[in-house]
mmCIF file as Biopython writes it, N, C-alpha, C and O atoms, coordinates in Angstrom:
data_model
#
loop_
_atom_site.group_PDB
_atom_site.id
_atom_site.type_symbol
_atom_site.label_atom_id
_atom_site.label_alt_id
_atom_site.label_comp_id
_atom_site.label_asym_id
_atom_site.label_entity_id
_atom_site.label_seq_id
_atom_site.pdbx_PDB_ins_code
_atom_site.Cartn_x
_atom_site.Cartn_y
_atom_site.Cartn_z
_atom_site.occupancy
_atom_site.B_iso_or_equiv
_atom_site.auth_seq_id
_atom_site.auth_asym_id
_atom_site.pdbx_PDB_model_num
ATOM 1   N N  . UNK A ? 1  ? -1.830  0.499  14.171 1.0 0.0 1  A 1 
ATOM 2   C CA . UNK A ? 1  ? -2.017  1.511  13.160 1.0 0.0 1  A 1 
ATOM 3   C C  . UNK A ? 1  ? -3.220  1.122  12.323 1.0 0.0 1  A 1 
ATOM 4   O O  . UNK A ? 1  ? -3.438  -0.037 11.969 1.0 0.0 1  A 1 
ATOM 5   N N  . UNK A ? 2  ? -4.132  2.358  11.974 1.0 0.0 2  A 1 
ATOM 6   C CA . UNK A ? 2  ? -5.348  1.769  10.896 1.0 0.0 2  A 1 
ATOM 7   C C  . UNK A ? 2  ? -5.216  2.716  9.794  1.0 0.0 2  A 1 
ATOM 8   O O  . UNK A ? 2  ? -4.524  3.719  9.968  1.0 0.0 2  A 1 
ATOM 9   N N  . UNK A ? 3  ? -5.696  2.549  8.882  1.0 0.0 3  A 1 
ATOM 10  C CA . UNK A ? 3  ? -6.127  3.621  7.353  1.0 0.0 3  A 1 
ATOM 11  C C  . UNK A ? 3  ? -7.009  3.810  7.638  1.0 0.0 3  A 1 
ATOM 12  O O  . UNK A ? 3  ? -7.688  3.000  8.269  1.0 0.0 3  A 1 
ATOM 13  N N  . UNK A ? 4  ? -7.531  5.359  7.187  1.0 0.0 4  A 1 
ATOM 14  C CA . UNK A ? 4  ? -8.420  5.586  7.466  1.0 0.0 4  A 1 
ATOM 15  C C  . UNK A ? 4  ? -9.668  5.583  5.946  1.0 0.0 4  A 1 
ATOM 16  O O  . UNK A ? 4  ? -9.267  5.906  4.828  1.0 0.0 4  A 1 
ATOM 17  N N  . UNK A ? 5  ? -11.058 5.189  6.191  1.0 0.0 5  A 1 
ATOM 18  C CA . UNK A ? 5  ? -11.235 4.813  5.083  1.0 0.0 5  A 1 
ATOM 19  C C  . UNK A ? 5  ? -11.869 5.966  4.123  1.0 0.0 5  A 1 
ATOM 20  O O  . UNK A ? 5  ? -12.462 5.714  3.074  1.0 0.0 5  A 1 
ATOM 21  N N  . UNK A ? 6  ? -11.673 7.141  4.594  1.0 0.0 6  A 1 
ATOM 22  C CA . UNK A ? 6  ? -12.000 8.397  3.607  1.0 0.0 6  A 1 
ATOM 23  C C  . UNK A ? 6  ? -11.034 8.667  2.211  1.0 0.0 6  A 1 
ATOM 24  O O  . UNK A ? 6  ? -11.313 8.864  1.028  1.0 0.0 6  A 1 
ATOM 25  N N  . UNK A ? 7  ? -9.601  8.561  3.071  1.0 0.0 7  A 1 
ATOM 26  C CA . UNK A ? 7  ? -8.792  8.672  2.468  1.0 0.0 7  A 1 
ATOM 27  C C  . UNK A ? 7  ? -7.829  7.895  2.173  1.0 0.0 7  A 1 
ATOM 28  O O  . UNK A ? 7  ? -8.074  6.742  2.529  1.0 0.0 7  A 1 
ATOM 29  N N  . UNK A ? 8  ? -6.547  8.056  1.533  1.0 0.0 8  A 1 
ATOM 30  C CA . UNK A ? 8  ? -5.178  6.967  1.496  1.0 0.0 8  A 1 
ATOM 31  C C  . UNK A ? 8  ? -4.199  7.659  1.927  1.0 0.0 8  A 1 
ATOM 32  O O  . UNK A ? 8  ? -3.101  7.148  1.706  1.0 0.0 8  A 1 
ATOM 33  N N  . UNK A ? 9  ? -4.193  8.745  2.522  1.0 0.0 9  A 1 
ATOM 34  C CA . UNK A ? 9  ? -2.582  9.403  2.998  1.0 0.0 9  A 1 
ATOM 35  C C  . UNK A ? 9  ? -3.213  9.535  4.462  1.0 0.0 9  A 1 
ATOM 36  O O  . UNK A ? 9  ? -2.478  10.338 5.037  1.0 0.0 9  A 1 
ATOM 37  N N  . UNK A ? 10 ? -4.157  9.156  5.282  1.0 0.0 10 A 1 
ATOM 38  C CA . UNK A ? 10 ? -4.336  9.151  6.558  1.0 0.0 10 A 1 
ATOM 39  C C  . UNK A ? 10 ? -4.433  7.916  7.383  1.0 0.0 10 A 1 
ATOM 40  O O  . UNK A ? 10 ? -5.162  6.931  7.262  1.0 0.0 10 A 1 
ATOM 41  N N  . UNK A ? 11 ? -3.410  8.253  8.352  1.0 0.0 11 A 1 
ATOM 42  C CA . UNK A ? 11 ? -3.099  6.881  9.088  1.0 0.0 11 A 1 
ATOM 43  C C  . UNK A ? 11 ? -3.620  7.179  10.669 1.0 0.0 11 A 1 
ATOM 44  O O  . UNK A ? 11 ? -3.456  8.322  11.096 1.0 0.0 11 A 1 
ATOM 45  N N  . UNK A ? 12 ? -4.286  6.098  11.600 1.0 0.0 12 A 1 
ATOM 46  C CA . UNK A ? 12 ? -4.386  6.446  13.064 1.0 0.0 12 A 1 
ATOM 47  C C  . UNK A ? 12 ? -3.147  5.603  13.658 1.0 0.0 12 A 1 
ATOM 48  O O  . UNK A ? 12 ? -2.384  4.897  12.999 1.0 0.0 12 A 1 
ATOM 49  N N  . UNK A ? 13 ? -3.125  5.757  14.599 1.0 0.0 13 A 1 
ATOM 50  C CA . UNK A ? 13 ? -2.124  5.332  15.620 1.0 0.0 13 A 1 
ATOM 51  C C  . UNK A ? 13 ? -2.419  5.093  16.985 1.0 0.0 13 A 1 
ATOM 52  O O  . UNK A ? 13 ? -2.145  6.108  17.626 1.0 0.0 13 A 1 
ATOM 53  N N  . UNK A ? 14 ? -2.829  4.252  17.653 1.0 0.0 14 A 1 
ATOM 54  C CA . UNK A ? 14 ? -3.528  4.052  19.276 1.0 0.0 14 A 1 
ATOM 55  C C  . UNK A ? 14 ? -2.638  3.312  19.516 1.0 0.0 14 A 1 
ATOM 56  O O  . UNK A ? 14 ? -2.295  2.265  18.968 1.0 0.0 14 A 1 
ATOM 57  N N  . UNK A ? 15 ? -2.152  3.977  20.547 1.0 0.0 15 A 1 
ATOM 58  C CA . UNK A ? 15 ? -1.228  3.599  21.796 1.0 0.0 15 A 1 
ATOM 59  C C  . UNK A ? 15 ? -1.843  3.210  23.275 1.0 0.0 15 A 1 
ATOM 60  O O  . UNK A ? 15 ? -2.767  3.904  23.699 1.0 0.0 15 A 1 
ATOM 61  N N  . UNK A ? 16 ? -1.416  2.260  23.961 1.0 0.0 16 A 1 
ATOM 62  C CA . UNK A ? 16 ? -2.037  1.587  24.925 1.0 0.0 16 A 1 
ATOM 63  C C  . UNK A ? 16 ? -1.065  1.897  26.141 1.0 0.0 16 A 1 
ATOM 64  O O  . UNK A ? 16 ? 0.028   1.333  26.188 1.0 0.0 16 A 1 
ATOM 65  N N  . UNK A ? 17 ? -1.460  2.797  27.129 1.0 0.0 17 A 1 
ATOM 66  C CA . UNK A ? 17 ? -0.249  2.459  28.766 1.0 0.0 17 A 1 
ATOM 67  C C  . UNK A ? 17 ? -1.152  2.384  29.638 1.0 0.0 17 A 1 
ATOM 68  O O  . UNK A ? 17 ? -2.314  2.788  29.631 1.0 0.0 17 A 1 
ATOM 69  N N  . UNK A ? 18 ? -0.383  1.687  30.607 1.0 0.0 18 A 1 
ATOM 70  C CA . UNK A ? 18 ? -0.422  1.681  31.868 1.0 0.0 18 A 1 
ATOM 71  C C  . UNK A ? 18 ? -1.165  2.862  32.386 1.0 0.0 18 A 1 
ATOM 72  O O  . UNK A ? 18 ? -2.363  2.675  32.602 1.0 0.0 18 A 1 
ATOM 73  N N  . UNK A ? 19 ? -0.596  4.235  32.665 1.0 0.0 19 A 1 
ATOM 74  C CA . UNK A ? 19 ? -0.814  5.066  32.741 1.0 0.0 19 A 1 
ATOM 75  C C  . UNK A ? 19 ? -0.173  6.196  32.060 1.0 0.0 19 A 1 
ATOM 76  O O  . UNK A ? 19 ? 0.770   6.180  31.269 1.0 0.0 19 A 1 
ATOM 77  N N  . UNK A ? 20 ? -0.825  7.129  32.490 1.0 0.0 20 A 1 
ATOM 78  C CA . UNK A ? 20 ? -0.616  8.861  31.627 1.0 0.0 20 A 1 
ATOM 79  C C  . UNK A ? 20 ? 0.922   9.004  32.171 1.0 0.0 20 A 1 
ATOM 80  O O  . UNK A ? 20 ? 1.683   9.417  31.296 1.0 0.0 20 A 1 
ATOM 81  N N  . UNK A ? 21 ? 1.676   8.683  33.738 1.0 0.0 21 A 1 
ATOM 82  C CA . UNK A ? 21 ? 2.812   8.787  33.773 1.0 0.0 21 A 1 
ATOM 83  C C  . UNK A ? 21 ? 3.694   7.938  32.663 1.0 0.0 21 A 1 
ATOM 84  O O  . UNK A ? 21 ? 4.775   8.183  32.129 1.0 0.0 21 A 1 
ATOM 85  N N  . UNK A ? 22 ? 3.000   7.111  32.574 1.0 0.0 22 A 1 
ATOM 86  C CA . UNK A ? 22 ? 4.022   6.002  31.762 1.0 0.0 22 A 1 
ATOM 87  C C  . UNK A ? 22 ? 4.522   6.442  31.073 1.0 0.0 22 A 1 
ATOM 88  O O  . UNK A ? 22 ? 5.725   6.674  30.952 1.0 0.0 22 A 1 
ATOM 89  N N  . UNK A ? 23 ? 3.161   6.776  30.101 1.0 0.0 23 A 1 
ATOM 90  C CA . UNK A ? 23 ? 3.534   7.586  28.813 1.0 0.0 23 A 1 
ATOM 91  C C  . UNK A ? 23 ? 4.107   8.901  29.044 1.0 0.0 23 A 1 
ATOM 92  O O  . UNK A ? 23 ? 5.098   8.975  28.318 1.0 0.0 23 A 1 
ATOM 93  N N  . UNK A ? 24 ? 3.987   9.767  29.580 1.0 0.0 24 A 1 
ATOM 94  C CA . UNK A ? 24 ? 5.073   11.043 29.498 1.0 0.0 24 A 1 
ATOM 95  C C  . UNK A ? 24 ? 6.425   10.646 30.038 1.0 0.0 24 A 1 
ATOM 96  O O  . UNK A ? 24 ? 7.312   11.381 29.603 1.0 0.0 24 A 1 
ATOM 97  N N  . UNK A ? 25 ? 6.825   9.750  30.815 1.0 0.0 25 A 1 
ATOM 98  C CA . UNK A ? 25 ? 7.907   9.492  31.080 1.0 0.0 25 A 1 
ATOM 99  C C  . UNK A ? 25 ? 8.623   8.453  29.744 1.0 0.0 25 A 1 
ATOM 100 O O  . UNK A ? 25 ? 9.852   8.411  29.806 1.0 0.0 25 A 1 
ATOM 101 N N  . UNK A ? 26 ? 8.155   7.850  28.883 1.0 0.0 26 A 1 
ATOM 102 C CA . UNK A ? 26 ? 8.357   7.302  27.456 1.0 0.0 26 A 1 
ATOM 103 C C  . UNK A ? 26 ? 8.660   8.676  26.830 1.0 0.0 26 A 1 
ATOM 104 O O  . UNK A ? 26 ? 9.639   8.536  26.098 1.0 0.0 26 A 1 
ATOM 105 N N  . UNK A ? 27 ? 8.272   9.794  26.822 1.0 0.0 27 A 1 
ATOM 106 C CA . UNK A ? 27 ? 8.740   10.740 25.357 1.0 0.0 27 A 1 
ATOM 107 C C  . UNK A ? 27 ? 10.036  11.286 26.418 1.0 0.0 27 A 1 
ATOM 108 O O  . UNK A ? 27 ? 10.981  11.836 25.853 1.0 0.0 27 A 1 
ATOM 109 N N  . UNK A ? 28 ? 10.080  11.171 27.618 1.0 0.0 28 A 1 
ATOM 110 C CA . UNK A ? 28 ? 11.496  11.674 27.776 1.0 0.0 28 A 1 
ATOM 111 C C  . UNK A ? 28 ? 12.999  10.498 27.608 1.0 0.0 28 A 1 
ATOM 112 O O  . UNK A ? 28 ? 14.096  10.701 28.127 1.0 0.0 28 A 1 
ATOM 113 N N  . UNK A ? 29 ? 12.720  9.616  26.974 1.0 0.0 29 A 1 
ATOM 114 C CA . UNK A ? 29 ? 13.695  8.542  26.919 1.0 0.0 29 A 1 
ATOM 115 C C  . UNK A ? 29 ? 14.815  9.068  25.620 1.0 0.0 29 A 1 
ATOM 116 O O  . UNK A ? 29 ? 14.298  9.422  24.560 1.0 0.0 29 A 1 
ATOM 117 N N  . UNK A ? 30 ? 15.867  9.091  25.713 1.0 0.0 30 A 1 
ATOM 118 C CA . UNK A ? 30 ? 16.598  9.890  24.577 1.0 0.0 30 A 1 
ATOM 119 C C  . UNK A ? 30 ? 16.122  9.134  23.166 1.0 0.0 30 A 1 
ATOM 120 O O  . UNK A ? 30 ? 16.065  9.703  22.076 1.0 0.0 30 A 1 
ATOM 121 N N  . UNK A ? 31 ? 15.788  7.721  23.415 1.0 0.0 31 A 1 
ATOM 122 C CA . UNK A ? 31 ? 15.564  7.218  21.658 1.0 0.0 31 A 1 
ATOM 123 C C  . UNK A ? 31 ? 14.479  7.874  21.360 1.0 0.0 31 A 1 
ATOM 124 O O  . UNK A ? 31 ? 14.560  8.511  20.310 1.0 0.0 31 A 1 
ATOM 125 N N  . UNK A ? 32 ? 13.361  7.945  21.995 1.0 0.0 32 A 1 
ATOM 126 C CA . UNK A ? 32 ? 11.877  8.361  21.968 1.0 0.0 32 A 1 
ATOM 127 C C  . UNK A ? 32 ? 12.492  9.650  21.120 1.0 0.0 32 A 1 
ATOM 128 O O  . UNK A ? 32 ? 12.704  9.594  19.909 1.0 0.0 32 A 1 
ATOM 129 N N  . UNK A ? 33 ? 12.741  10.787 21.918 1.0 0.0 33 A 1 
ATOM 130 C CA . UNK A ? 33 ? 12.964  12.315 21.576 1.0 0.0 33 A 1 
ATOM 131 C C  . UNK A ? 33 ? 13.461  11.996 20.320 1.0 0.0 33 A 1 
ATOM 132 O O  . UNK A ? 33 ? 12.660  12.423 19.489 1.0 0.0 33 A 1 
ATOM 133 N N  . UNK A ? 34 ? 14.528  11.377 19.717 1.0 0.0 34 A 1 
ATOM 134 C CA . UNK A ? 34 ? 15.571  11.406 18.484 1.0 0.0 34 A 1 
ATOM 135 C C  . UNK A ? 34 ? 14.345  10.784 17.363 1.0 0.0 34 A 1 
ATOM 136 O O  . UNK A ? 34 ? 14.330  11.135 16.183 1.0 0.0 34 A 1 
ATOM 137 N N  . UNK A ? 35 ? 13.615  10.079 17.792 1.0 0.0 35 A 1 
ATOM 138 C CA . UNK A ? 35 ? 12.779  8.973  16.546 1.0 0.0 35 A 1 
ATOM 139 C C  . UNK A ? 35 ? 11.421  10.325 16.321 1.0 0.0 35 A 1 
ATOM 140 O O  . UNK A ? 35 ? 10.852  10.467 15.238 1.0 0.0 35 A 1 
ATOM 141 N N  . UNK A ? 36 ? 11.224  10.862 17.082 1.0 0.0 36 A 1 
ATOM 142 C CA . UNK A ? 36 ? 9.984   11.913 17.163 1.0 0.0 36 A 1 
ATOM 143 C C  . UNK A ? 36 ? 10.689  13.003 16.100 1.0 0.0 36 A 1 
ATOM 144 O O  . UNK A ? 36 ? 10.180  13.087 14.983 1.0 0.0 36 A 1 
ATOM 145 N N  . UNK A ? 37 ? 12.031  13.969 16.472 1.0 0.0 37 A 1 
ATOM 146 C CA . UNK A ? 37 ? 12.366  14.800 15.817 1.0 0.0 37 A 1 
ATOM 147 C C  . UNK A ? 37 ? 12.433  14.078 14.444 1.0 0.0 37 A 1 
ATOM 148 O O  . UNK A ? 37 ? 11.784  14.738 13.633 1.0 0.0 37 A 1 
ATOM 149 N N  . UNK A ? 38 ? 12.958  13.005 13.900 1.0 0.0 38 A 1 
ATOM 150 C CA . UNK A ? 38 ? 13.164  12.772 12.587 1.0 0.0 38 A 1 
ATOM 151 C C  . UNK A ? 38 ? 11.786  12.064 12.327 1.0 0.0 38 A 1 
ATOM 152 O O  . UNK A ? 38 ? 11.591  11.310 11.373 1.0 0.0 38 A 1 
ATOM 153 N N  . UNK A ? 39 ? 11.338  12.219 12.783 1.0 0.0 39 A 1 
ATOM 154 C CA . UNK A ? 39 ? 9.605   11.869 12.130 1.0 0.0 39 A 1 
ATOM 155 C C  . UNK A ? 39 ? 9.001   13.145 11.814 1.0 0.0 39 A 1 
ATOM 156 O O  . UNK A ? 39 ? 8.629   13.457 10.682 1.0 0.0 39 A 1 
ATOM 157 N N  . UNK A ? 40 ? 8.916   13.858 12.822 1.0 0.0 40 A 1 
ATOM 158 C CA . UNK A ? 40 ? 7.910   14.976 12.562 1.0 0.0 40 A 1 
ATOM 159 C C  . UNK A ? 40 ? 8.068   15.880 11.027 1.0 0.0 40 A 1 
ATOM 160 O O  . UNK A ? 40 ? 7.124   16.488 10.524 1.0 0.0 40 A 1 
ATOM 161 N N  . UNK A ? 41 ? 9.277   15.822 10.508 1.0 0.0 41 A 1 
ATOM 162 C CA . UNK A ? 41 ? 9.564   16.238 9.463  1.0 0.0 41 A 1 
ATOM 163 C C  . UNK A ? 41 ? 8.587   15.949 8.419  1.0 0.0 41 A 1 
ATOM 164 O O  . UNK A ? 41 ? 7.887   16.714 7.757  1.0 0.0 41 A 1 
ATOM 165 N N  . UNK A ? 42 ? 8.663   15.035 8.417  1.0 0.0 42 A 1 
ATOM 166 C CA . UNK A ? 42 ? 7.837   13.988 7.244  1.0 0.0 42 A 1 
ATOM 167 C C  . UNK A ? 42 ? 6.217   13.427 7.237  1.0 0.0 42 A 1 
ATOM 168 O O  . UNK A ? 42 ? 5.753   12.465 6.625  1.0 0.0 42 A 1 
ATOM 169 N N  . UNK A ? 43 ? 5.304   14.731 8.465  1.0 0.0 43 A 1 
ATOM 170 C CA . UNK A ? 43 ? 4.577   14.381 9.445  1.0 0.0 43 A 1 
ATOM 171 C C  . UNK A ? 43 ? 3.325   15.769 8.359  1.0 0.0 43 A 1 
ATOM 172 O O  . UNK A ? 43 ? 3.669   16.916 8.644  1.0 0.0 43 A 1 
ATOM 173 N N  . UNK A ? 44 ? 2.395   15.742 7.561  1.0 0.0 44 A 1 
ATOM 174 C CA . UNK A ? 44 ? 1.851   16.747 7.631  1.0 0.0 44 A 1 
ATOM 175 C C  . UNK A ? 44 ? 0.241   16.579 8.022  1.0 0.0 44 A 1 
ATOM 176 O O  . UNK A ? 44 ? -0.262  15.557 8.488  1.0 0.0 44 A 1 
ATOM 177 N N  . UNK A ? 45 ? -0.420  17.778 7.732  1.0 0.0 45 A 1 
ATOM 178 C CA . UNK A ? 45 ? -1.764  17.566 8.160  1.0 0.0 45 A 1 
ATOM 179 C C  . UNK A ? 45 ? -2.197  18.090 9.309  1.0 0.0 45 A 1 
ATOM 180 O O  . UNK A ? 45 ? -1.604  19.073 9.752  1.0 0.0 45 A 1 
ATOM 181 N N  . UNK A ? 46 ? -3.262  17.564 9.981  1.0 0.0 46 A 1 
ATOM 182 C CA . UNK A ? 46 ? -3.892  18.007 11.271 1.0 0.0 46 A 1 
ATOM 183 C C  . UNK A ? 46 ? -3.643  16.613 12.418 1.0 0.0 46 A 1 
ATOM 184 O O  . UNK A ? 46 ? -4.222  15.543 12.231 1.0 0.0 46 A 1 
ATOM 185 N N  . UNK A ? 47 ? -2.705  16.844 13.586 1.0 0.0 47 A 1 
ATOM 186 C CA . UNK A ? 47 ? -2.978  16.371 14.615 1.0 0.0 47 A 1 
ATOM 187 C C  . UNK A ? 47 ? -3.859  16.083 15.367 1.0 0.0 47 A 1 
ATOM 188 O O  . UNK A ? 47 ? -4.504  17.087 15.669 1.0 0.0 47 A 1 
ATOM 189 N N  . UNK A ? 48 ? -4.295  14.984 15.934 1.0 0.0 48 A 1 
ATOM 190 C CA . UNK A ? 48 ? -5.626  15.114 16.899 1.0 0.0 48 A 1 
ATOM 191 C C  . UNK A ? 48 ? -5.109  14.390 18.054 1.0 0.0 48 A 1 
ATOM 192 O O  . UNK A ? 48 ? -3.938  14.011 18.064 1.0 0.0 48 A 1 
ATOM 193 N N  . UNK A ? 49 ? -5.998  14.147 19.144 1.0 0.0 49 A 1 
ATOM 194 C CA . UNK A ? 49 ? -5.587  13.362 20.571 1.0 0.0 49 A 1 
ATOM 195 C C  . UNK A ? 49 ? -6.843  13.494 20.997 1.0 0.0 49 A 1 
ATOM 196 O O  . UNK A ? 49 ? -7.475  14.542 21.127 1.0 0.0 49 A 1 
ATOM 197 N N  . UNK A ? 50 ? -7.315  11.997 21.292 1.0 0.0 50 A 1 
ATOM 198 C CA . UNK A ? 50 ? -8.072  11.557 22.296 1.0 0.0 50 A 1 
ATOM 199 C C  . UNK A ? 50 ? -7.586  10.278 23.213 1.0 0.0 50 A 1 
ATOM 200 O O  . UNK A ? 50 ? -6.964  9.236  23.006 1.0 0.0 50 A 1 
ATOM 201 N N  . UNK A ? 51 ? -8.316  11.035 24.534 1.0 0.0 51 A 1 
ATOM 202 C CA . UNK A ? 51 ? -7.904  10.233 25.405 1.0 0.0 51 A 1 
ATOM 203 C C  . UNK A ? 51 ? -8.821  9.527  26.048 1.0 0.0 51 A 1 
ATOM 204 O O  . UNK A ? 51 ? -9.754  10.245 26.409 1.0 0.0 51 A 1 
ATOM 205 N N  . UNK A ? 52 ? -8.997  7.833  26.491 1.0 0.0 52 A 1 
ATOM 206 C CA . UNK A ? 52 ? -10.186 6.983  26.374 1.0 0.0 52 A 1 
ATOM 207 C C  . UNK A ? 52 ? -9.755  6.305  27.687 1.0 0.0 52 A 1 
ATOM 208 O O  . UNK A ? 52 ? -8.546  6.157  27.862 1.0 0.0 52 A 1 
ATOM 209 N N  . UNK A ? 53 ? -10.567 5.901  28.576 1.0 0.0 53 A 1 
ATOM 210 C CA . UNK A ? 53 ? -10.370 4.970  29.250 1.0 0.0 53 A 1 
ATOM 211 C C  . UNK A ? 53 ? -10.578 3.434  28.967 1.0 0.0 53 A 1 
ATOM 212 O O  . UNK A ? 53 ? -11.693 3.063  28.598 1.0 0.0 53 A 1 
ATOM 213 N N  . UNK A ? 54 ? -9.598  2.561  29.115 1.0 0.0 54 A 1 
ATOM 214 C CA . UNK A ? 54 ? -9.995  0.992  28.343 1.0 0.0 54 A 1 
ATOM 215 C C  . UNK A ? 54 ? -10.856 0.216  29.228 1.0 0.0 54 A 1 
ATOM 216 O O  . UNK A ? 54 ? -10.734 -0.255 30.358 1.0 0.0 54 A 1 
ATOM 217 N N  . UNK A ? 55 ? -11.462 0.233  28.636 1.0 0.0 55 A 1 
ATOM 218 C CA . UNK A ? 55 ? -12.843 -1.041 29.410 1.0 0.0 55 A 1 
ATOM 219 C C  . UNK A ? 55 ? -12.505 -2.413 29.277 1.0 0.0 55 A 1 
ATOM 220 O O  . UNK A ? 55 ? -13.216 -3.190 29.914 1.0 0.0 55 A 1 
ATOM 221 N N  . UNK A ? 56 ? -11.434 -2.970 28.488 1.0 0.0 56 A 1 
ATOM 222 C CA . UNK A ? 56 ? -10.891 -4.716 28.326 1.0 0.0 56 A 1 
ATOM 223 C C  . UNK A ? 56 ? -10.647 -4.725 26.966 1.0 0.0 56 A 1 
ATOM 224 O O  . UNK A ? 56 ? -10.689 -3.799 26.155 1.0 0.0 56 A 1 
ATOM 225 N N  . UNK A ? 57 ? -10.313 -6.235 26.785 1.0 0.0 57 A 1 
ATOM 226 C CA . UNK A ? 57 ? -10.200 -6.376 25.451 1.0 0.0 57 A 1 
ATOM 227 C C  . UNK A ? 57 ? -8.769  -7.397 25.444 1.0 0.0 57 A 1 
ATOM 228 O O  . UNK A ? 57 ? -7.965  -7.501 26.370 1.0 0.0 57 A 1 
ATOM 229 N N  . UNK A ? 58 ? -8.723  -8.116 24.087 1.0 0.0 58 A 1 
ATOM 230 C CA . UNK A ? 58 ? -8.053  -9.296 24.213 1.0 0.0 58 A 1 
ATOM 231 C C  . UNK A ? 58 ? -6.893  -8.505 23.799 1.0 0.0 58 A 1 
ATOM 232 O O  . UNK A ? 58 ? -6.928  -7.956 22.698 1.0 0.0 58 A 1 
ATOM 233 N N  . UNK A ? 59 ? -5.398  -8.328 24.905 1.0 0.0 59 A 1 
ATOM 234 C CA . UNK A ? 59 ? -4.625  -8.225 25.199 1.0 0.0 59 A 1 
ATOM 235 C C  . UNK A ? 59 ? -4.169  -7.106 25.674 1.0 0.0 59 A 1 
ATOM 236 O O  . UNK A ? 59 ? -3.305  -6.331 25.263 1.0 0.0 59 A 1 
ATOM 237 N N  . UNK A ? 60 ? -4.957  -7.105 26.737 1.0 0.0 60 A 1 
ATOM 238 C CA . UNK A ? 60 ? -5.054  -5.620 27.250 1.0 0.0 60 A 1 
ATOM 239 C C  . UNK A ? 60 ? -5.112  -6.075 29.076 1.0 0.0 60 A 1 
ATOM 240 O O  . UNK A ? 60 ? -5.194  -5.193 29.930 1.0 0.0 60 A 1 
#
């Protein structure tokens, strides 16, 4: 997770998989779905998504 440095109520979030299956097969796990619905509540603003291919990096 980073702050972002424009503001103080904006947070990023980068997530690291294996692959794109990985991850869609992670939001169908019943904890996943239950922790998402009681988040999103409390969730405002503008969404974004980018998707990067990883070139390395220490622990990756």
């Amino acid at each position: 997770m980073g702050l972002a440095d424009e503001d103080d109520t904006t947070i990023w979030v980068t997530e690291v998989w294996k692959t794109k299956e990985h991850h869609d097969a992670s939001l169908e796990l019943p904890g996943a779905k239950g922790t998402i619905g009681r988040a999103m509540p409390l969730l405002t603003g503008e969404f974004t998504k980018q998707e990067l291919s990883v070139a390395g990096g220490l622990g990756l």
